[in-house]
C-alpha positions in Angstrom: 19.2 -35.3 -7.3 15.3 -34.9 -7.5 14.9 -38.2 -6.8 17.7 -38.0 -3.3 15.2 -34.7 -2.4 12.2 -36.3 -2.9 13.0 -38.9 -0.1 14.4 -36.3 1.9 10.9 -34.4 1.9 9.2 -38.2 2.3 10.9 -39.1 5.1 10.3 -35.0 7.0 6.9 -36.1 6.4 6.9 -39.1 7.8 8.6 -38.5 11.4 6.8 -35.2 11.8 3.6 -36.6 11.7 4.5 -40.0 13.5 5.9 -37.3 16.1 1.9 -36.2 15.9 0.2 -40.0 15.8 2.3 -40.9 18.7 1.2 -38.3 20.8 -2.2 -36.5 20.0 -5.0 -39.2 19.9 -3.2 -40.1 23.3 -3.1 -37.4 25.2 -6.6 -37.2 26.8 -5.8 -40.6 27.4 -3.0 -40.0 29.6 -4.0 -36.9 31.2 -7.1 -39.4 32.1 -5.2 -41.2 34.4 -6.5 -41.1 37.9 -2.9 -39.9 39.5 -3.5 -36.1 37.6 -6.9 -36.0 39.1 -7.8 -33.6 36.5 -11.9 -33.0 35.1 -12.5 -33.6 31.5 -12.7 -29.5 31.4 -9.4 -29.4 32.3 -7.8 -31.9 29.8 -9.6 -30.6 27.1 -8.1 -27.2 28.2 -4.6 -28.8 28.6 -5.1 -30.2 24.9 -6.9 -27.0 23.3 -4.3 -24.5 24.8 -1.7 -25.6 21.3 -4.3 -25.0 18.8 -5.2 -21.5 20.5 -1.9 -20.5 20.2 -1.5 -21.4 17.1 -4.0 -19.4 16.0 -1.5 -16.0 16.3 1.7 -18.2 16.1 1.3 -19.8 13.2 0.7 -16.9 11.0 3.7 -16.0 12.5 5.4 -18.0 11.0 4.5 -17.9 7.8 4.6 -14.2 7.3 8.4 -14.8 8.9 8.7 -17.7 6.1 7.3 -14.8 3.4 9.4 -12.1 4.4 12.8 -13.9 5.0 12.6 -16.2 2.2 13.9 -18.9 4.5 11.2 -21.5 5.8 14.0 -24.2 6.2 16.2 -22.7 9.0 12.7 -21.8 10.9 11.3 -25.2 10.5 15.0 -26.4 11.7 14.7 -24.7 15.0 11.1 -26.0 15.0 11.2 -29.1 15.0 14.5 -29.5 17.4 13.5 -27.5 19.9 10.0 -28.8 20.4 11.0 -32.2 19.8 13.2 -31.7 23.5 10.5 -30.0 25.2 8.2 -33.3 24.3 10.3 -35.4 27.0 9.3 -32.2 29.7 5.4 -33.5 30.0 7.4 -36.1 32.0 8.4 -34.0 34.5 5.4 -32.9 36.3 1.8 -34.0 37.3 0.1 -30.3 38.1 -2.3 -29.0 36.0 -0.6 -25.1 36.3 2.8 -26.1 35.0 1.2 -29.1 32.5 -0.8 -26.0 30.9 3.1 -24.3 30.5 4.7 -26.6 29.1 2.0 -27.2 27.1 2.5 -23.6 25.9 5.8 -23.6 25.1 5.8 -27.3 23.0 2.9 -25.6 21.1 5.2 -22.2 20.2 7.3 -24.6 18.2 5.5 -27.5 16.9 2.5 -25.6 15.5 5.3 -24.1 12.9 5.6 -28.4 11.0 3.2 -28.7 8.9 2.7 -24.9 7.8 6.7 -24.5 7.4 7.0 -28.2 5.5 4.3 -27.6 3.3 5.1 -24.3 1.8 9.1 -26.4 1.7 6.3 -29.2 -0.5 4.3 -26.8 -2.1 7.6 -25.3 -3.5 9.9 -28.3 -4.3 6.8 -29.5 -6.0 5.9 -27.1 -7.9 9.4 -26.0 -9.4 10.4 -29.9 -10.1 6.9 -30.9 -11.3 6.9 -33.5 -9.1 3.2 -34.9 -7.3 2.8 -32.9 -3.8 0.5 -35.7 -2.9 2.9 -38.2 -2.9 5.5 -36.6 -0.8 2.4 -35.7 1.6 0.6 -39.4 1.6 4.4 -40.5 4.0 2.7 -38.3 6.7 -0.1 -40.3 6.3 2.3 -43.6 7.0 3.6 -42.2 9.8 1.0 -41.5 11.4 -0.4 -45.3 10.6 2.5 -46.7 11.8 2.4 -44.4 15.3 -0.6 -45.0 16.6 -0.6 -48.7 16.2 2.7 -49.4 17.6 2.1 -46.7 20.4 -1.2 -48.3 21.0 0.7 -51.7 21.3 3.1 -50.3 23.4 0.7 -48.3 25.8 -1.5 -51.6 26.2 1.8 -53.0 27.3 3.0 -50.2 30.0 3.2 -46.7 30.7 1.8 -44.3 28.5 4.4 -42.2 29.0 6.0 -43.6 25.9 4.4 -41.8 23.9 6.2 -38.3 25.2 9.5 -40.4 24.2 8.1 -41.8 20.8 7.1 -38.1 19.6 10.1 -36.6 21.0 12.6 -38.7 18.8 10.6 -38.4 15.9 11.2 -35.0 15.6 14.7 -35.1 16.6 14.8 -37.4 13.2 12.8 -35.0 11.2 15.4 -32.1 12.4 18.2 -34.5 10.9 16.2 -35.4 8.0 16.0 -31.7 7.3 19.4 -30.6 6.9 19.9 -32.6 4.1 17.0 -30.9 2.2 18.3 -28.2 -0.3 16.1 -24.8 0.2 16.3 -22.5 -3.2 15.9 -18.7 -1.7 12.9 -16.8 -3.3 14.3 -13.1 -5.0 13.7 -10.2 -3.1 11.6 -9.4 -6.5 9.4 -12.4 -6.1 9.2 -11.6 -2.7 7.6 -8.3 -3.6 3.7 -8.9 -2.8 0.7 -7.5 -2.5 0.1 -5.6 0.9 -1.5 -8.8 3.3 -4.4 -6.5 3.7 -5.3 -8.1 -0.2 -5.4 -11.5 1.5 -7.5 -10.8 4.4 -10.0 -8.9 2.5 -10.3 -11.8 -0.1 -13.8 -12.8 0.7 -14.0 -16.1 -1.0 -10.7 -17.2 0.9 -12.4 -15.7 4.6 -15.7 -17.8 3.9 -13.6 -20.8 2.4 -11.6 -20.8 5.4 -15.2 -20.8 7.9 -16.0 -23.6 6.4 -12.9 -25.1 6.5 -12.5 -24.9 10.3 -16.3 -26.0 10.5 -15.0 -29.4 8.9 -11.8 -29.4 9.9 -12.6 -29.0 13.1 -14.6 -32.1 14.3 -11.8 -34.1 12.6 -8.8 -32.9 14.5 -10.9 -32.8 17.9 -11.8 -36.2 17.0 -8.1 -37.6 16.8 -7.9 -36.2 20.3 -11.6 -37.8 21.7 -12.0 -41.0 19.5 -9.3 -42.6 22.0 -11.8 -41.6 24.7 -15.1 -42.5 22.9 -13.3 -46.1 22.6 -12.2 -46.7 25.7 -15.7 -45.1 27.0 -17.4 -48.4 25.6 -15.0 -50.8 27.2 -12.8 -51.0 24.7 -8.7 -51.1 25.2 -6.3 -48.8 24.2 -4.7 -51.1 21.5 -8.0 -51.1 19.7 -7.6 -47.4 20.0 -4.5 -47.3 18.3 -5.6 -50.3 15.8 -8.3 -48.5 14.8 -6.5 -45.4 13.8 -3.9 -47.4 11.8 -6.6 -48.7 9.7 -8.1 -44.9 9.1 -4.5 -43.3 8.4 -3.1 -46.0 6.3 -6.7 -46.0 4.4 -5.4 -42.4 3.4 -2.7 -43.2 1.8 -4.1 -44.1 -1.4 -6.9 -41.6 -1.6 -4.2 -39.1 -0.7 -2.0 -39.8 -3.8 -5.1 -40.1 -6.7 -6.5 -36.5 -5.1 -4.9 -34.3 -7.8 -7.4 -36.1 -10.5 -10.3 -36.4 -8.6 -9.9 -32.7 -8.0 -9.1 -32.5 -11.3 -12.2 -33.9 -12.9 -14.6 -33.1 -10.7 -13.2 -29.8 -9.3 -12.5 -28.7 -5.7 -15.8 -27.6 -4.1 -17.8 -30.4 -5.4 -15.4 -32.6 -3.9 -14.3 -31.0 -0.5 -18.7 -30.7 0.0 -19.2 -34.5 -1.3 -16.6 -35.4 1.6 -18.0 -33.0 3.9 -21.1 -34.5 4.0 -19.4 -37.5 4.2 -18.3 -37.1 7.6 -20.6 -35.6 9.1 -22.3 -38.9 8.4 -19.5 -40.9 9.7 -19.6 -38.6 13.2 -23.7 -39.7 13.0 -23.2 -43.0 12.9 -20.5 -43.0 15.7 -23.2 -40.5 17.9 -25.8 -43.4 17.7 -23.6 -46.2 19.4 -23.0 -48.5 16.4 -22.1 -52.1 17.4 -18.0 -52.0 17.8 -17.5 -54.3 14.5 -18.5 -50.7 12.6 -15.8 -48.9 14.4 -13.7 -50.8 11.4 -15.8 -49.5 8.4 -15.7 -45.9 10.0 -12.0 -45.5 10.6 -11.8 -46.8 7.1 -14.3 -44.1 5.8 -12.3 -41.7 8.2 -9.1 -42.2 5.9 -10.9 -41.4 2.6 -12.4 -38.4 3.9 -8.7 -37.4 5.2 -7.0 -38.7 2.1 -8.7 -36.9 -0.3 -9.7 -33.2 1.9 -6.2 -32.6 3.0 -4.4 -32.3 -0.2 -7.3 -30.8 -2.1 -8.4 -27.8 0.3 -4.9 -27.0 0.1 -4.5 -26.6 -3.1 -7.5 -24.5 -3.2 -5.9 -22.2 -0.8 -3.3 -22.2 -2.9 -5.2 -20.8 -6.2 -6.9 -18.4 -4.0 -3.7 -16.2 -3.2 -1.0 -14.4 -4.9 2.0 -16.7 -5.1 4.0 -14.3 -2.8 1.8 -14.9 -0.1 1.2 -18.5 -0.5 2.8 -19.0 3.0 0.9 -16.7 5.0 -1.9 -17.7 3.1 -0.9 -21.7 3.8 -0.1 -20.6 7.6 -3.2 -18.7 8.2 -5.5 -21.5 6.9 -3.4 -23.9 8.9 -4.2 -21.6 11.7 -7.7 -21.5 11.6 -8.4 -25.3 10.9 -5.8 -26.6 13.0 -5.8 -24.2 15.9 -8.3 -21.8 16.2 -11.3 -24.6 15.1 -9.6 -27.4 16.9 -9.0 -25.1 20.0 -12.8 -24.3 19.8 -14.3 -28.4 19.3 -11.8 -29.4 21.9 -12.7 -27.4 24.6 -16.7 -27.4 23.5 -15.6 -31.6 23.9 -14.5 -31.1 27.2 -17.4 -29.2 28.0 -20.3 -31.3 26.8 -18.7 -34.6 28.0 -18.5 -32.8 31.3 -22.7 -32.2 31.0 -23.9 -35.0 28.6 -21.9 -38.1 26.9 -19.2 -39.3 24.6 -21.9 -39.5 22.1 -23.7 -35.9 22.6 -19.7 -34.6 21.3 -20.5 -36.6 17.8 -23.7 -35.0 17.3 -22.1 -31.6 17.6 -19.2 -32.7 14.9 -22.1 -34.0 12.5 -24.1 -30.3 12.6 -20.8 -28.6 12.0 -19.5 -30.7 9.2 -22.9 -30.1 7.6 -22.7 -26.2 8.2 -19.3 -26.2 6.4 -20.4 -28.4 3.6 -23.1 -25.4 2.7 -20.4 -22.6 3.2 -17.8 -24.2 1.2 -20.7 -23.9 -1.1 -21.2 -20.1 -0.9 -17.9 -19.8 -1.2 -17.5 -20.9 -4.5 -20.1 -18.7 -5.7 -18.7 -15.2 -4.9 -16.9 -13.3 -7.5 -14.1 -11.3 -6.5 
């Protein structure tokens, strides 16, 4: 039975995130096209308007997941209902109603990875079973996305990759139902007032310098596509090259419990901070394209082993009856209300300078986070 579960959760991880690698480092790509007639301003708007809403939704949902006790059913209607409204990108070329639907998709999908991970965080926990290796599948499907969908787009129309993600998550809703969901007590559920959280001061700085980290990274799945194609490159190189970062993670992902283990958290999550905020420098000074290999390598390390350890920091930060809002919230910032911000501030200095101006700003912000995650550590509460 743990063993039928544990595949269950493997394979939710897998088609929601290949539901993400199909679509997001493509996007800016297709909203490029010369038919929208649309400035880089607006596609980064198009493409930041998700994360911002996120940034109230997703809390959202995790407070709903903390106070019903029933994170399955809501990632249920999640994922079907914004796997469907994937397909309706299809249906128009103007920017008004492309920054709707936009909207809408963004209501649902920003619930996944919040909603799976406390599922994870959970099933993991109780059956003493790894969370990193039901987490490193996501990493595989998101490999396996963006090459074939970079294949595919070199191919034909890029409008595959509305189709790709759509079924994906249409998949994940099926994979779903299968996955047993043990109610938390109305006792358990009994928490501390969420005022405790937000006015936990090492888990407000830890999450600044999260979203200064965090942020360069997710912006760069959505500008890397155009930073490729920018130096002549095609877009099957573009989805090559993020195969090789994502399924790099895989095995950093799944050893990230010991490292944190033995060397701690903060040293770690500054070690790899620093780390990419020289892999952004390198990419800012136009590298010969041969190095593009050796970063997107470096890229999945950083992922492989930040991801699963800053989460689990969250996690000791926080009450366990509030590990969802908690897990939600941080989700929130790094994912939406950080990625919101470095897209649009993409968009914006593309617009005025280059490609390579919009790495310089990722490497001064990884650093910045590096040193708060540093404070962090030192406060006392």
């Amino acid at each position: 039975m743990i063993h039928r579960q544990k595949y269950h959760f493997q394979a939710l991880y897998f088609f929601i995130f290949f539901g993400q690698g199909a679509l997001i480092p493509y996007l800016a790509l297709y909203f490029s096209n010369d038919a929208f007639q649309l400035s880089a301003s607006e596609i980064g708007t198009i493409v930041a308007v998700g994360p911002v809403l996120s940034i109230v939704l997703q809390p959202i949902w995790g407070m709903a997941a903390d106070r019903f006790g029933r994170p399955k059913r809501l990632l249920l209607v999640a994922l079907l209902t914004a796997g469907l409204l994937t397909i309706s990108y299809l249906l128009t070329s103007i920017y008004l109603f492309l920054l709707l639907i936009s909207s809408l998709w963004a209501l649902f999908q920003c619930a996944h990875i919040p909603l799976v991970d406390t599922l994870a965080i959970e099933f993991s926990k109780r059956k003493s079973v790894d969370y990193g290796a039901l987490r490193l599948f996501g990493s595989a499907g998101f490999a396996l996305a963006v090459f074939i969908l970079g294949q595919v787009t070199e191919q034909g129309s890029l409008g595959a990759i509305f189709y790709a993600s759509g079924t994906a998550l249409v998949l994940g809703f099926l994979v779903l139902i299968g996955i047993e969901e043990t109610p938390v007590s109305t006792v358990e559920r009994e928490h501390i007032p969420l005022k405790a959280l937000f006015s936990n001061k090492r888990f407000l700085l830890f999450l600044a310098g999260g979203s200064l980290v965090f942020g360069p990274i997710f912006a760069n799945n959505y500008y890397f596509g155009s930073y490729v194609t920018i130096r002549g490159e095609s877009t099957a190189l573009v989805g090559t090259l993020f195969f090789v970062a994502v399924l790099c993670e895989i095995p950093f992902m799944r050893i990230a419990t010991r490292v944190m283990m033995r060397f701690g958290p903060i040293p770690v999550l500054v070690f790899i901070s620093v780390l990419s905020a020289l892999r952004t420098g390198i990419l800012a000074l136009e590298p010969p394209i041969f190095t593009l290999w050796i970063l997107a390598a470096l890229q999945g390390f950083i992922i492989g082993l930040l991801i699963p350890v800053a989460l689990d920091y969250v996690r000791s930060l926080v009450p366990p009856s509030t590990v969802a809002t908690a897990v939600s919230t941080y989700m929130a910032t790094t994912t939406g209300l950080a990625t919101a911000l470095f897209n649009l501030m993409s968009g914006i200095v593309l617009d005025q300078w280059t490609i390579y101006a919009v790495f310089w700003v990722y490497t001064g912000s990884s650093l910045l986070g590096a040193c708060l995650y540093l404070i962090s550590s030192k406060i006392k509460e």
